[in-house]
N, C-alpha and C positions, 0 to 999 in steps of 0.2 A: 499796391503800387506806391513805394518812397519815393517821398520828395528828402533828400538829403539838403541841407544846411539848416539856415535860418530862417524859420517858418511860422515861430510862436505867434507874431503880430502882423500878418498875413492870411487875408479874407478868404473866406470859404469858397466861394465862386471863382478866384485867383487860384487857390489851390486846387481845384476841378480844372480847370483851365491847364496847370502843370502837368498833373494826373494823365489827364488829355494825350499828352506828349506821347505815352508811351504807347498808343493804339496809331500812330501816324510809321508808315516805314517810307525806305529810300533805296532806289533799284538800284540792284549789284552794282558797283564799279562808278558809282555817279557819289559827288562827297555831299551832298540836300536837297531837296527840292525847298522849292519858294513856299508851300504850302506850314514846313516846318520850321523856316527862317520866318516867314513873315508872322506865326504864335509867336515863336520866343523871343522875337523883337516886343510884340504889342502885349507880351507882360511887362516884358522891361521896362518900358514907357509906365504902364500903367504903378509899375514898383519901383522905379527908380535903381533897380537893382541889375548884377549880371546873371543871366541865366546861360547852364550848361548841361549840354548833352553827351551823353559816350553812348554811339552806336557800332554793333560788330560790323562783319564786314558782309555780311548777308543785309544790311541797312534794317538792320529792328536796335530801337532805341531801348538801351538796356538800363540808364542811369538819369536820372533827373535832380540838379544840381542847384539849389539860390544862392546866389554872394548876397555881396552889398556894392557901393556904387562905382568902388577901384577891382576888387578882384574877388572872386569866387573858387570855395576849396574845392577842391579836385581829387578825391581818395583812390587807392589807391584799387586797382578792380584785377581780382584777381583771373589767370586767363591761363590754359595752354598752349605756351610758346616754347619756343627750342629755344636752350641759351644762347644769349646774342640777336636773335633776330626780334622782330618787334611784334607785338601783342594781339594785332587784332584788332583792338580797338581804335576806334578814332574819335577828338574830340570839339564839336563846334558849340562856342560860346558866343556872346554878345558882349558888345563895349556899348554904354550908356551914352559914353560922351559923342559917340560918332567916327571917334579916330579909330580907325578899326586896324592900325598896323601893330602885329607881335611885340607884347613888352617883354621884357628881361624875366620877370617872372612866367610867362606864357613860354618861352623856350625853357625858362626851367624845370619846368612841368612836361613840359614835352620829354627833355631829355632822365629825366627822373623817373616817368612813367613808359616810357619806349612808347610812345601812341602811333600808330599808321601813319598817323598827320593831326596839324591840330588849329584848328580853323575862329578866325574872329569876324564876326557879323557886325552890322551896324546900317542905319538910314545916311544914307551919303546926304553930307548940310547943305549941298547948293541947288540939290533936287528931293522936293518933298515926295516920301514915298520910294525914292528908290535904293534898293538894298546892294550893298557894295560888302568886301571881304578880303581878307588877307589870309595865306596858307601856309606854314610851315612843316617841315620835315626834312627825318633824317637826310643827307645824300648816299651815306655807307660806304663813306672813305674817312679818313682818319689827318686830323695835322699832325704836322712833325711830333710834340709833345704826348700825340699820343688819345685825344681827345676826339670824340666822333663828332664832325662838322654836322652843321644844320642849314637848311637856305631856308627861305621863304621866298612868295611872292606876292603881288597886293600893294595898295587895294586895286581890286579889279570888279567889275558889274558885276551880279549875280547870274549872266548869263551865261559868262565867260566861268565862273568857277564850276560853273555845273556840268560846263563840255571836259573839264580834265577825266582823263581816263584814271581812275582811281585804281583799277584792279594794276593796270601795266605801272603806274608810280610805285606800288608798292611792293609787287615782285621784282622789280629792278632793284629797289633797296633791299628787297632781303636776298637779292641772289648776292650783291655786292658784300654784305656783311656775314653769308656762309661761307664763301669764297676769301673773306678772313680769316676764316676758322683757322685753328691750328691744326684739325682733326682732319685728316686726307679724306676722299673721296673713298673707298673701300670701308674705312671703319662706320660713314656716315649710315646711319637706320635709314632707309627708305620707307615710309608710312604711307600701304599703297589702299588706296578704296576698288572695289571691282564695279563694273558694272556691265551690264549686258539687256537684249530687249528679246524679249519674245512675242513673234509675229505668229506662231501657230503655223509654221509650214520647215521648220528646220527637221534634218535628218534624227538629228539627235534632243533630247529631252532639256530645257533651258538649265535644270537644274547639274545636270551630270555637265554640260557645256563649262557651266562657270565653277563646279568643281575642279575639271581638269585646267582653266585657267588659274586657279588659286595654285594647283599643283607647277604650272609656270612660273607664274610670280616667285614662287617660293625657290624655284629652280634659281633664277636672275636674281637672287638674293632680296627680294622685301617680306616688310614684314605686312600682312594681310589685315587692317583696321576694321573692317565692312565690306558691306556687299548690297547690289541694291539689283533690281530685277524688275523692270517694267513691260507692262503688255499692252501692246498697241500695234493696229494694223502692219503699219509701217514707220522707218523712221524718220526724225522730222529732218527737216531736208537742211535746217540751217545747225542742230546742236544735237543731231541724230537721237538724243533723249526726249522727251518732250517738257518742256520749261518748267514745269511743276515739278519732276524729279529733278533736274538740272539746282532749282533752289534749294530741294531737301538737300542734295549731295551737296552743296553749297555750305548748310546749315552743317552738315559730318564734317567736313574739310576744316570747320573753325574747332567743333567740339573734339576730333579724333586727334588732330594737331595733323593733318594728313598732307602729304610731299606729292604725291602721285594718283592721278587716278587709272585706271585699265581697263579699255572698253574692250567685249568677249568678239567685234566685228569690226573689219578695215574699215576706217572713218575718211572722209577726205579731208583735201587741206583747209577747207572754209570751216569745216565742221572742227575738227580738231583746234585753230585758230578761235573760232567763237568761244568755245569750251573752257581754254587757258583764260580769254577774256574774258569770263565774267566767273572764275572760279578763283584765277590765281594761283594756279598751280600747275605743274609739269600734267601734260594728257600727251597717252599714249595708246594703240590698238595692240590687239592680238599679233598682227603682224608685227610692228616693231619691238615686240617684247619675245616673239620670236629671235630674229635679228637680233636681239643680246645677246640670248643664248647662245646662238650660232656662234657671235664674238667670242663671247667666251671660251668655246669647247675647242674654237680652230686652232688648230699647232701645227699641219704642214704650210708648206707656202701655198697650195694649191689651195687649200681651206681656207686661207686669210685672205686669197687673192678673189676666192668667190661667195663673201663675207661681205668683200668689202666694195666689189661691185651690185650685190644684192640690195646693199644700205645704200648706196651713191642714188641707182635706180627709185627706190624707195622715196627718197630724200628729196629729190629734183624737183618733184611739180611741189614738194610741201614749202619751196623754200622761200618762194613769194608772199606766202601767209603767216609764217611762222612765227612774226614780228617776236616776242618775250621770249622765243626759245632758238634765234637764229643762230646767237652764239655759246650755246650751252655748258657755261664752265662749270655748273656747279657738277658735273657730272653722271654719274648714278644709271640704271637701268633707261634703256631705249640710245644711250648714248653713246655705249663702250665700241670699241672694237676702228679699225683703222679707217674705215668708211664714214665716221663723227667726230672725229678731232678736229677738222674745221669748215663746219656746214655755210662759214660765212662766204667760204670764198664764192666769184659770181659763178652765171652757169656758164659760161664761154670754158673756164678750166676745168669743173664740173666737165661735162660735155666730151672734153677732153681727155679726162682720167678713167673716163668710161672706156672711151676708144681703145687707150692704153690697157686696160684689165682688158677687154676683150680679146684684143691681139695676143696678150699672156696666155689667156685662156685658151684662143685658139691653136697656140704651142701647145699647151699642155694635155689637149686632144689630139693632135698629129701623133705626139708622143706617143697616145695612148695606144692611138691606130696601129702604130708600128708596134707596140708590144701585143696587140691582139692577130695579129698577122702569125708573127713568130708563135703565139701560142698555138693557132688553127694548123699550121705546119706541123708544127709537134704534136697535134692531134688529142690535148688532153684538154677534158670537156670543161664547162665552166657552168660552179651553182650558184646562186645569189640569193644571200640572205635578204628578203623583204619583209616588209612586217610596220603594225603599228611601232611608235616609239615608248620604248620599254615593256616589250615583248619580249625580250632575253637574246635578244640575237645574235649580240656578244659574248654569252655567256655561254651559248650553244656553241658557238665559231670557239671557245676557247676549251670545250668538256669533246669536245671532237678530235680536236687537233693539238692538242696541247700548247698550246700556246697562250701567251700572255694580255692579250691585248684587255685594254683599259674597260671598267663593265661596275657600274654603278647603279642604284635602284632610283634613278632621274631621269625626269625626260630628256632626249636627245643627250644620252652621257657621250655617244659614240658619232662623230660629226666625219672624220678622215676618215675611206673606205681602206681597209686591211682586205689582204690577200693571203691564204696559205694556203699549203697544201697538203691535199690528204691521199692514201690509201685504205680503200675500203678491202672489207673482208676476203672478197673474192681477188684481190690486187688489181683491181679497178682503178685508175687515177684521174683524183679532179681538185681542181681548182674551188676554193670555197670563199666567195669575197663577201664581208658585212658592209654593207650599206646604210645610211643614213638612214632613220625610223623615220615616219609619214605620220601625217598629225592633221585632225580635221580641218575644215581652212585652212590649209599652207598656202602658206602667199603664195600668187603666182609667180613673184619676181624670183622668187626662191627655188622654183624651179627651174626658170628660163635659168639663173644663176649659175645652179651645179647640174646642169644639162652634160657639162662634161664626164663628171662623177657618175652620174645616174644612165650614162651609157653603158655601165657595166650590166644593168639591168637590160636593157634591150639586146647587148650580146653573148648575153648569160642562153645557156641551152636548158636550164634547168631551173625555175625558181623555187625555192623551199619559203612559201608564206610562213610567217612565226607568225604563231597568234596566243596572246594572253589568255587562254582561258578563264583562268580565275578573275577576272576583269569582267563583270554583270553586262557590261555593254560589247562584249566581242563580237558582234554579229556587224553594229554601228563602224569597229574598227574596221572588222573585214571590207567595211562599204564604202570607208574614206582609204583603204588603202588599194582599192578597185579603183577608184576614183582616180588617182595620184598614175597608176597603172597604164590606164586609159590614156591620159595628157600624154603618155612616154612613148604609147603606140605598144607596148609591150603587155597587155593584158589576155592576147592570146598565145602567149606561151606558155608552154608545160609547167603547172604548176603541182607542187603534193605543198598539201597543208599539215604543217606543222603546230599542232597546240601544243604551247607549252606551257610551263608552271603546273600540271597537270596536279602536283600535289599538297597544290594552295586551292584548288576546286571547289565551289561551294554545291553543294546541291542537297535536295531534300533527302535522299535514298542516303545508304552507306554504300562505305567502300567495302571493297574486296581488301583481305588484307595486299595481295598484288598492286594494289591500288584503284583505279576507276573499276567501275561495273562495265561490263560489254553493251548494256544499255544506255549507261553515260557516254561512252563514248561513240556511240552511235546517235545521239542526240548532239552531240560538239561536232561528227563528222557533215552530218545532214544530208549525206550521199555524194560527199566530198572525197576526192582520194585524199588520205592523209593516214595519219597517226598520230596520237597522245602520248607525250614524252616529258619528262622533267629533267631539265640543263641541270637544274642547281642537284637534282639527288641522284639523276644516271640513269632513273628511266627510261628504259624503249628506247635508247642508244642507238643498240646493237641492232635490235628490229628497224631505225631509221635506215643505218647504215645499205641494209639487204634491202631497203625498198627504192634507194638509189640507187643502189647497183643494181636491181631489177630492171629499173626503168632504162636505164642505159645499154643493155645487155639485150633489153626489149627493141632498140633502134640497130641492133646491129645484126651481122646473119652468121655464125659459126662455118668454116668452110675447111675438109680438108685439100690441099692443093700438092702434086706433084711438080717442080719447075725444074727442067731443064739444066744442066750445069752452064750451056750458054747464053740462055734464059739471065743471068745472076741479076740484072739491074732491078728484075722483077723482086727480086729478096730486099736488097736496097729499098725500094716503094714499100715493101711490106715491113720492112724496120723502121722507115720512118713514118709511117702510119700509126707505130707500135700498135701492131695487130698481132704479132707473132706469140703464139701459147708453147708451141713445143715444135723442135727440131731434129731430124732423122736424115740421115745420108746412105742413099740406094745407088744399085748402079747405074740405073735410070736417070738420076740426079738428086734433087734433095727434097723432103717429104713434112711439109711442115701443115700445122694446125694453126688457125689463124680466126683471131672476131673483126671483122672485117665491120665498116660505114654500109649499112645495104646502099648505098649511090655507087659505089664502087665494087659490085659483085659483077656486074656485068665485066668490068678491066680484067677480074682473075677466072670467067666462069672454063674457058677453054681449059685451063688446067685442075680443073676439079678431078679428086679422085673419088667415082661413086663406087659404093660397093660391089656390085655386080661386074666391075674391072678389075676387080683383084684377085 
C-alpha cells in the first residue's frame, strides 16, 4: 500500500494511519463517509499537511496522497474511460487552513485529470469538530470559446454532502458530454455486461438462457464485455440481484469500461431504477432488448405501428422511476425505434398515443378480416409458418415458393408476416404465410401487441411448426413455442412438424449418405407427424409437399356428380369452391369430378353418380 508524496520525515504510526486509508470504503453513489473524512482530517492536524484520496466509483480507495500545507500532488491515475467522458475516479482532499472552498489550482486538477468530482474537506472555525466541504465538477456543457465549464458548490455540513446522489451527478455529466460527441449514435460501441439468476425451476438450463441472450445482444448491435450468473432462491425484490453481485458487476462496469447492462428476466420499474442508481449505467431486461430488435426489423407501417405501441405499453408504468434515463439522448439499444424518441413526454399524451395505435391497429384487422373472408370464399386453404426464431422459416417459405423474402441467420431476421402462394404437386392450392419467430419469455405486451399479425395463426387451417433441429435444445423450443400457441388459443390446430436444418444435425450415430438415419429421425419425430427436411439443401421438399397435400386431401371427400343442365347454378357453387377436377357433357346434363369440403357433401349428395347407375 503507497503513500505517494512526501513521506521521508513522517512517523511510522502516521504512516500506518495512511496505510489505514485504503482498507476503509464508501457505498456506491454516496461521495465519503464521516468515518474517512474525520482520518484524513486528524492526520492533517497531526502533520500540518494536505492529505488526498482518489477513490473509484465502486467507493474503494485506490490512492493515498501527502502535500504540504497549500497544496498536494495529484498524479495522474491511469483508468478506462471512453474519450471525452470522465475517468472514474474521484478526488477528496483536506485544506489545513479550514477554508475549504476550490482553489484555482483544485479546478485545475480537476479539469486536467477529468475526476467524477473533486472534493475539499476541512473542520468548519466557528464549530469545533464539525466537518464542512466544497464540491466541484464538470456540468458537460461547453462556453462559447470552446472550454468545458465547471461549477462547484460549498461549503456545505458533512451531512448535506453525503446526501448528494453521486451515481445520478455523474451520469448526467457523462450522458451531456457523449451527446457532444461528434460520433452518431450507430457508430457509438455499446459495452454491454449480461446478467441473469438461476432459481432452479426454469424450463430451460441458466446456462443455454444467457447464451441465447448473448445471441440478442449481439443481434441489437453490442458488443458482449461479461457475464455474470447468480443462484438464489428468488429475486431480491428491490435490485432483483442480490447486493453482493450488484457490487461485483459494479466493480466490471468500471474495469470493462461497460455502457450497458442486460438482465436475462423482465425487471420492474423500482428494480430497473435502483439498478441505474447505484451502477450508473444504462439497465435494460430481456424484454426491452427484445423491443430493439423488433425496432429494428419493422419496415411495414403495420410493424412500426405495433412496435411502437408494444414499447409505449412497455414504457408507461417505467416512466415514474426512470429518473437518469427519462430522457434518453444518448441513444443506443433498448431505445431505438418510434415508441422512444420521447419517453419524456407525460402520461396524459402517452395514454393517448396508445389509444391512437390501437384504433390503427384495430383498422388494420378489419382489413385483415375482409381479406380472410375473400380468401374462405375462394376456398383456398391457408398454412402458417410457426416455429422458434431462426428455425428457417423464411428460408423454407422462400426454397418452396420461390420467392424472395428477406432470411438471415439472426434472431427475429423476419418481423412483417409475408404471404404467397403455392401449388403443390397434385395442383393443390395454398396459401403459405411466415410469421414472426417465438422466443422464450416473449414479453407479454409483444403479444397483445401484434395480436393482429398473429391472427394469421389462429385462422391458418394448417400449421407447419419449423423446428431447428440442429439446435441441442429443440425439445425447450418446441415448449416455448406451445407456450406462445396456447396464449393465441390456437394450439389445437392441425399441426405437422417440420425439422429443419436437418443437415447441420448433430448426433452420435452417422448418417446415411441420403442424409438422417430412419432412427434419427424417429428420435426428432418422437411420435409427432412430421418430417425432416433441409431449406438450405432441398431435402425432403418434395416428400413435405405430398404430406400437405395428403392432409388436405384427407379433409375432403372425392365425388363423382351428374347435374342437370337446369341444375347450372349448382356448377357456379362447385366453381367457386374450386372443387371441379374434370368435366364431361352427357345428354343427361353435365358429368363432372369434384374434391369437395366433406361439410358440403350432403349440398351435392342427391346428384351423385354411384356405380351401380351406370
Amino acid at each position: 500500500m503507497q503513500i505517494n508524496g512526501e513521506i521521508q520525515n513522517i512517523k511510522q504510526y502516521i504512516v500506518k494511519r495512511l496505510e489505514a486509508l485504503y482498507e476503509l470504503t464508501v457505498p456506491i453513489g454516496q461521495l465519503s463517509t464521516h468515518e474517512l473524512n474525520a482520518e484524513m482530517l486528524e492526520v492533517t492536524e497531526l502533520l500540518g499537511r494536505e492529505v488526498a484520496v482518489y477513490l473509484n466509483r465502486q467507493g474503494k480507495v485506490l490512492q493515498v496522497s501527502v502535500g504540504d500545507t497549500d497544496t498536494v500532488d495529484l498524479p495522474e491515475f491511469k483508468s478506462r474511460r471512453a474519450e471525452g467522458k470522465l475517468t472514474g475516479i474521484r478526488c477528496i482532499h483536506t485544506h489545513p487552513s479550514g477554508d475549504t472552498r476550490l482553489s484555482e489550482p483544485d479546478f485545475s486538477s480537476l479539469r486536467r485529470l477529468r475526476f467524477d468530482c473533486m472534493a475539499a474537506i476541512g473542520f468548519r472555525a466557528d464549530k469545533a469538530g464539525e466537518i464542512v466541504g466544497s464540491l466541484g465538477f464538470f456540468t458537460g456543457d461547453c462556453a462559447e470559446d470552446g472550454t468545458e465549464q465547471l461549477s462547484s458548490v460549498g461549503p456545505l455540513p458533512e451531512r448535506a454532502l453525503h446526501t448528494i446522489n453521486l451515481t445520478y451527478l455523474i451520469t448526467t455529466i457523462n450522458k451531456k458530454l457523449s451527446a457532444r460527441s461528434t460520433k452518431s449514435t450507430e457508430d457509438e460501441e455499446e459495452r454491454a455486461l449480461l446478467a441473469g439468476l438461476d432459481c432452479g425451476r426454469a424450463l430451460w438450463p441458466v446456462d443455454e438462457s444467457m447464451a441465447e441472450l448473448a445471441r440478442l445482444a449481439d443481434t441489437a448491435g453490442a458488443t458482449i464485455v461479461g457475464t455474470f450468473i447468480q443462484r438464489r432462491e428468488k429475486p431480491d425484490a428491490a435490485f432483483f440481484l442480490g447486493r453482493g453481485k450488484v457490487a461485483e458487476i459494479a466493480m466490471e462496469v468500471q474495469n470493462r469500461d461497460a455502457t450497458l447492462l442486460i438482465l436475462d428476466d423482465e425487471l420492474t420499474p423500482s428494480q430497473q431504477h435502483n439498478l441505474e442508481q447505484m451502477l450508473g449505467i444504462k439497465v435494460i431486461d430481456r424484454t426491452a432488448l427484445i423491443l430493439d430488435i423488433f425496432a429494428q426489423r419493422a419496415r411495414t407501417k403495420e410493424g412500426k405501428l405495433q412496435v411502437e405501441l408494444a414499447q409505449l405499453q412497455y414504457n408507461l408504468p417505467r416512466l415514474g422511476g426512470q429518473g437518469l434515463v427519462l430522457s434518453r439522448l444518448g441513444g443506443g439499444i433498448g431505445t431505438r425505434g418510434p415508441g422512444e424518441t420521447k419517453l419524456e413526454v407525460d402520461r396524459r399524451r402517452i395514454y393517448a398515443r396508445i389509444h391512437d395505435l390501437e384504433s390503427q391497429i384495430d383498422a388494420v384487422q378489419k382489413n385483415r378480416s375482409l381479406h380472410r373472408r375473400r380468401r374462405k370464399l375462394s376456398r383456398i386453404p391457408l398454412v402458417a409458418l410457426v416455429g422458434y426464431t431462426n428455425a428457417g422459416k423464411s428460408t423454407l417459405l422462400n426454397r418452396l415458393t420461390g420467392s424472395e423474402v428477406f432470411a438471415e441467420d439472426k434472431l427475429f431476421a423476419t418481423l412483417d408476416p409475408t404471404t404467397r402462394h403455392l401449388i403443390l404437386p397434385e395442383k393443390q392450392e395454398i396459401l403459405l404465410t411466415d410469421t414472426v419467430g417465438f422466443i422464450q419469455k416473449l414479453p407479454h405486451t409483444l403479444v397483445k401487441a401484434f395480436r393482429a399479425t398473429l391472427e394469421e395463426v389462429q385462422e391458418a387451417d394448417l400449421l407447419l411448426h419449423v423446428v431447428d433441429c440442429s439446435n441441442e435444445n429443440y425439445e425447450q423450443q418446441i415448449e416455448s413455442v406451445v407456450e406462445v400457441l396456447k396464449e393465441l388459443d390456437a394450439v389445437d390446430k392441425p399441426t405437422l412438424y417440420v425439422f429443419n436444418k436437418s443437415d447441420r444435425f448433430k448426433a452420435p450415430d452417422e448418417r446415411t449418405e441420403e442424409g438422417l438415419t430412419p432412427a434419427q429421425e424417429a428420435m426428432l419425430l418422437h411420435g409427432r407427424e412430421g418430417i425432416c427436411v433441409s431449406a438450405q439443401t432441398g431435402a425432403n421438399l418434395d416428400e413435405l409437399q405430398q404430406l400437405i397435400e395428403r392432409f388436405f386431401s384427407e379433409q375432403q371427400v372425392r365425388m363423382e356428380l351428374l347435374i342437370p343442365f337446369a341444375k347450372g347454378r349448382l356448377l357456379t357453387e362447385l366453381h367457386d369452391l374450386h372443387a371441379v377436377r374434370e368435366t364431361d357433357y352427357t345428354e343427361a346434363g353435365t358429368l363432372v369430378k369434384v374434391s369437395l369440403p366433406a361439410s358440403k357433401r350432403a349440398r351435392f349428395e342427391p346428384y351423385e353418380v354411384h356405380p351401380d347407375n351406370e
